[in-house]
C-alpha positions in Angstrom: -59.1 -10.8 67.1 -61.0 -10.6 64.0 -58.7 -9.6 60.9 -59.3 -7.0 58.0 -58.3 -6.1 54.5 -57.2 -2.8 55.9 -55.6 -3.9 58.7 -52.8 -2.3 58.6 -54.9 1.1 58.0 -56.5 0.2 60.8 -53.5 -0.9 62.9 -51.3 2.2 62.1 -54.8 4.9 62.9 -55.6 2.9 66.5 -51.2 3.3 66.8 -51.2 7.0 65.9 -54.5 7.9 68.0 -52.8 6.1 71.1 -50.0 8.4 71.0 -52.0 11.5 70.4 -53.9 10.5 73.4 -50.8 9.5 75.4 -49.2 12.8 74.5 -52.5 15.1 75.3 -52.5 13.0 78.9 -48.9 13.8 79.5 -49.5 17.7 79.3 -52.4 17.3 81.6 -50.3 15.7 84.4 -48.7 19.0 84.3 -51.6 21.4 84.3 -52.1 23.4 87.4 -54.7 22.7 89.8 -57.1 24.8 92.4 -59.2 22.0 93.9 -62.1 24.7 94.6 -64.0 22.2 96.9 -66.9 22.0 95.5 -69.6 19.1 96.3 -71.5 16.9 94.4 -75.3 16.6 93.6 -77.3 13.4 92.3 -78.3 13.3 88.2 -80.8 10.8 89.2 -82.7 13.2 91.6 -81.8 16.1 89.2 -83.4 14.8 86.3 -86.5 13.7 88.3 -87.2 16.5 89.7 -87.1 18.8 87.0 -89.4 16.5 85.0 -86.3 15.3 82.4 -86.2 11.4 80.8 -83.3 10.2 81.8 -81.7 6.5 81.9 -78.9 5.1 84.1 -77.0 2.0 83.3 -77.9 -1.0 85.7 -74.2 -3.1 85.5 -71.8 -2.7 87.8 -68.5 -0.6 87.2 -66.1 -3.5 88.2 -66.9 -6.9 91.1 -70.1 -5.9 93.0 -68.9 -2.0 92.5 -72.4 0.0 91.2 -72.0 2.9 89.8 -72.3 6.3 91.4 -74.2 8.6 89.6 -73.4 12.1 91.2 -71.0 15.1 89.9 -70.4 18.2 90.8 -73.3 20.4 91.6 -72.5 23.1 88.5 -72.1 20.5 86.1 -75.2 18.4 87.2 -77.3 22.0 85.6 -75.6 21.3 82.7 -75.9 17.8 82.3 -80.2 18.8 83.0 -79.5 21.3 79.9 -78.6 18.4 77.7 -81.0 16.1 78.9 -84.2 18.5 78.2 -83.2 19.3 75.0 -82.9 16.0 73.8 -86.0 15.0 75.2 -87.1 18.0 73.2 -85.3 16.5 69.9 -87.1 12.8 70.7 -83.9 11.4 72.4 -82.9 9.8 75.7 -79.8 10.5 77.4 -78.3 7.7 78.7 -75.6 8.6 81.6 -73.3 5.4 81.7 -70.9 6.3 83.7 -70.5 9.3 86.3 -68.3 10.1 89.1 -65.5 7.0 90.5 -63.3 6.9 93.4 -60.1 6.2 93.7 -60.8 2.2 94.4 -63.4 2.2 91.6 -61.1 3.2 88.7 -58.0 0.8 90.6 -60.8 -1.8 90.4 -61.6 -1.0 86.6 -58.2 -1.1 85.1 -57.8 -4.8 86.3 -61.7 -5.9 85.6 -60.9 -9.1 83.3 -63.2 -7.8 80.8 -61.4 -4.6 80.3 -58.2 -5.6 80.9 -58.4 -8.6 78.3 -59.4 -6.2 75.8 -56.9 -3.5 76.5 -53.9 -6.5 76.6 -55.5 -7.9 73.0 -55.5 -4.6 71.5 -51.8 -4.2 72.3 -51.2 -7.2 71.0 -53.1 -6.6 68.0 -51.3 -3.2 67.7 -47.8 -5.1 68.2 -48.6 -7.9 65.2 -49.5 -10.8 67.7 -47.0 -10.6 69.5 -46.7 -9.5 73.0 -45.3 -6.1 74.0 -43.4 -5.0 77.0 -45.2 -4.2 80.4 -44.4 -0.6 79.8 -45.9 -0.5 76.5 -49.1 -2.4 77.9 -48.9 0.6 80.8 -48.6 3.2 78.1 -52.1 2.3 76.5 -53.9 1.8 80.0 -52.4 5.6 80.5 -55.4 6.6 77.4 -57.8 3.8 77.6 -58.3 3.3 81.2 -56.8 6.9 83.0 -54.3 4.5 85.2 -53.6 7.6 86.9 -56.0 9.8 89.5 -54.6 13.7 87.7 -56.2 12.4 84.4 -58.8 10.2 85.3 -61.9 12.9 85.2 -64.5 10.7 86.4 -62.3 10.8 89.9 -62.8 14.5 89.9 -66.4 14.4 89.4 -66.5 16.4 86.3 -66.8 13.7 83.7 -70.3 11.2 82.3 -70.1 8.6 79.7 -72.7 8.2 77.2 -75.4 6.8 75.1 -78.8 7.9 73.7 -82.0 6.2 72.9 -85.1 7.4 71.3 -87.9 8.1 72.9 -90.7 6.7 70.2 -89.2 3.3 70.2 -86.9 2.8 72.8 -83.9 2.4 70.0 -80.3 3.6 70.3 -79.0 6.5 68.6 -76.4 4.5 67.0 -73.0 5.8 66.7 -71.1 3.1 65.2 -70.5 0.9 68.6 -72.0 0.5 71.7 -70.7 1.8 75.1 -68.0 0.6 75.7 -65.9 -0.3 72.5 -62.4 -0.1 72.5 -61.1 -0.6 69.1 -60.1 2.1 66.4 -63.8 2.8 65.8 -63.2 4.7 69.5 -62.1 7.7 69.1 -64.6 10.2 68.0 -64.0 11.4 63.9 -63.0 7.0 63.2 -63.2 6.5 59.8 -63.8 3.3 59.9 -67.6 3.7 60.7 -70.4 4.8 58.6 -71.1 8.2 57.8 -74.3 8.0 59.5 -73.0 7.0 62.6 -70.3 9.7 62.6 -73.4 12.4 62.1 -75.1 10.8 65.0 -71.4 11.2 67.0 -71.5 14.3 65.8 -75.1 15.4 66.9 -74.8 14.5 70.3 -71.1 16.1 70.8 -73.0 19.0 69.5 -75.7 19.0 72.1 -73.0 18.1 75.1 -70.7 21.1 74.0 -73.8 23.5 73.8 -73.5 23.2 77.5 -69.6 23.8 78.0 -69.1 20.0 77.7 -65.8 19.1 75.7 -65.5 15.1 74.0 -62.5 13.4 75.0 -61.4 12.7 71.1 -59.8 9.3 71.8 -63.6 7.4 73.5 -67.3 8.9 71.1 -69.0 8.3 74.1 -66.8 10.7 77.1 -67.4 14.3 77.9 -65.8 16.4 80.9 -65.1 20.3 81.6 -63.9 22.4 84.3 -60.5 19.8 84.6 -57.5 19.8 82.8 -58.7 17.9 80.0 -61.5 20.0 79.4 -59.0 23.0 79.9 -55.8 21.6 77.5 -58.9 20.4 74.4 -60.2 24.0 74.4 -57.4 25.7 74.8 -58.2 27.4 77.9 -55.5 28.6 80.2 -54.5 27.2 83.9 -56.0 26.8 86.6 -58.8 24.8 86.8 -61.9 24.3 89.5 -61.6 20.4 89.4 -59.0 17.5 90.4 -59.2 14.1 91.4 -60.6 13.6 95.1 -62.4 11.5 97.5 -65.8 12.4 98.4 -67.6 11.8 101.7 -71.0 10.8 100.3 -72.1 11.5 104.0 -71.2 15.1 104.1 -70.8 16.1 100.6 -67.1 16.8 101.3 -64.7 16.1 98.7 -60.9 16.5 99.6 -58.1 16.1 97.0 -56.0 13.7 96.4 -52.9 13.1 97.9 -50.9 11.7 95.2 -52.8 12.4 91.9 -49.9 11.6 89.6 -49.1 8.0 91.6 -50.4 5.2 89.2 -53.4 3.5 90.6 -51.9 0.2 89.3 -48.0 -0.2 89.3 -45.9 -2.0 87.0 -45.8 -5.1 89.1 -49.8 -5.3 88.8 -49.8 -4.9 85.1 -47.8 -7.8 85.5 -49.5 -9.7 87.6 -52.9 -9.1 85.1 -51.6 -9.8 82.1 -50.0 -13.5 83.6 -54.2 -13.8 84.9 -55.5 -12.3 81.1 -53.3 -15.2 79.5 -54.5 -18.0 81.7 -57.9 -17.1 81.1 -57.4 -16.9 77.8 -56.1 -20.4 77.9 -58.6 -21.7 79.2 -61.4 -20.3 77.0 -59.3 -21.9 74.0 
C-alpha cells in the first residue's frame, strides 16, 4: 500500500471514522423493527418508463452474481425524483448497486477483491502488521455490513452511486470512483479536493431532497426508511424496512430469520484471510 507524508493523519482519520461507523452500526442492531411487507419494483423499468436517463453498472456483485436492480416500490418514486432532476441539472445517475440477498452480501464479503482490500486496510491501519481475526471482523462490521440487521441493501431500501454528465459522457467526479475503500471514503474526507467534496456534496444534496440519507462512512451510499436511515436523522423507532428474502416470482419479501447472525463467522474470516495472504504471495 502506497505510503504518505501524512500518514499518520491519515491512519489515525480512517482509525477514528471506523469506530464512529462501528459504533453507529452497533445502535442499529438494536433498533426496533416492523417489517411492513412491502414489495419491490424494478428502477430499470421505472426510469424507462417515465422517460428518465438512467445507467446501471454491467459487473457482477461477486462470482457470476449480477446485480439486482429493484427496491422497494415507495423508494423506487423517489429514486425517479432524483433521477429527473439530474437529468434536468445535465447529470446521469448512475445506480451501482441496489437491492442483495442474503447469499449476495455472504458472497461479497469473501469476493478476493474486496476482501484483499478490507485485510490491507487493517493492516495498513495496524502499521503492517497483522491484526487479530476479531479486529479484521470489526472493520468488515462498517465496510462490508457482515451482518443481515445493518446491511440495507438486504432490506431493499438502499442504492449505491455515481453520476455522469450528460454532454460528454464524463463522471461527476467526487474524489474516487465507486468503489474505494480508503480514508478518502467516508463522505466530508479531507484528504480530497475541495472540488470533489462540492460535487459529494451536490449530489448528497439532490438524494436527501427525496428523504434519502448518506451513510457518512461510503460518498457513494444512500438508504431511508431502515434503521440507519432512522438512527442518522434522528428519527424515532420503528421503522418500515429490515433485512428479507424476496420471491422475485411473487413480489413477496419475508424477514429474516436471524438478522443479527453474522453472514460470515469468525472461522470464515479465517479461512479468507489464510486465501488473501496466498494470493498475495503469489502476485509478489
Amino acid at each position: 500500500m502506497p505510503t504518505h507524508p501524512d500518514d499518520a493523519a491519515r491512519r489515525a482519520y480512517w482509525a477514528e471514522q471506523m469506530e464512529l461507523g462501528y459504533e453507529l452500526v452497533q445502535r442499529a442492531l438494536t433498533f426496533e423493527v416492523q417489517e411492513c411487507g412491502e414489495g419491490f419494483a424494478s428502477l430499470p423499468e421505472a426510469a424507462q418508463s417515465a422517460g428518465i436517463e438512467m445507467l446501471f453498472s454491467q459487473s457482477k456483485i461477486a462470482g457470476d452474481l449480477d446485480r439486482v436492480f429493484f427496491m422497494r416500490e415507495r423508494l423506487v418514486r423517489d429514486v425517479m425524483a432524483v433521477g429527473r432532476a439530474m437529468n434536468e441539472r445535465g447529470w446521469i445517475l448512475k445506480i451501482e448497486d441496489a437491492y442483495r440477498s442474503l447469499e449476495m452480501q455472504g458472497q461479497l464479503v469473501r469476493k478476493p477483491e474486496v476482501f484483499d482490500a478490507v485485510l490491507r486496510k487493517c493492516i495498513w491501519e495496524n502499521g503492517g502488521v497483522m491484526p487479530t481475526v476479531e479486529f479484521i471482523a470489526r472493520r468488515a462490521l462498517v465496510l462490508v455490513a457482515n451482518v443481515p440487521k445493518i446491511g440495507t441493501h438486504m432490506s431493499g431500501s438502499a442504492i449505491d452511486v455515481s453520476v455522469f454528465r450528460r454532454e460528454d459522457g464524463s463522471e461527476v467526479w467526487r474524489g474516487n470512483a465507486y468503489l474505494e475503500m480508503s480514508e478518502r471514503t467516508p463522505m466530508r474526507s479531507p484528504f480530497i479536493a475541495p472540488a470533489d467534496l462540492a460535487n459529494r456534496l451536490e449530489i448528497t444534496a439532490m438524494l436527501e431532497a427525496q428523504g434519502f440519507i448518506h451513510f457518512p462512512f461510503e460518498f457513494w451510499h444512500f438508504n431511508q426508511g431502515d434503521a440507519l436511515g432512522h438512527l442518522v436523522r434522528g428519527l424515532p423507532a420503528p421503522v418500515r424496512y429490515g433485512a428479507v428474502h424476496w420471491d422475485a416470482k411473487t413480489n413477496r419479501v419475508t424477514p429474516c430469520e436471524n438478522p443479527l447472525t453474522p453472514l460470515n463467522p469468525l472461522d470464515a474470516f479465517e479461512r479468507e484471510i489464510t486465501a488473501a495472504m496466498e494470493r498475495a504471495e503469489r502476485q509478489q
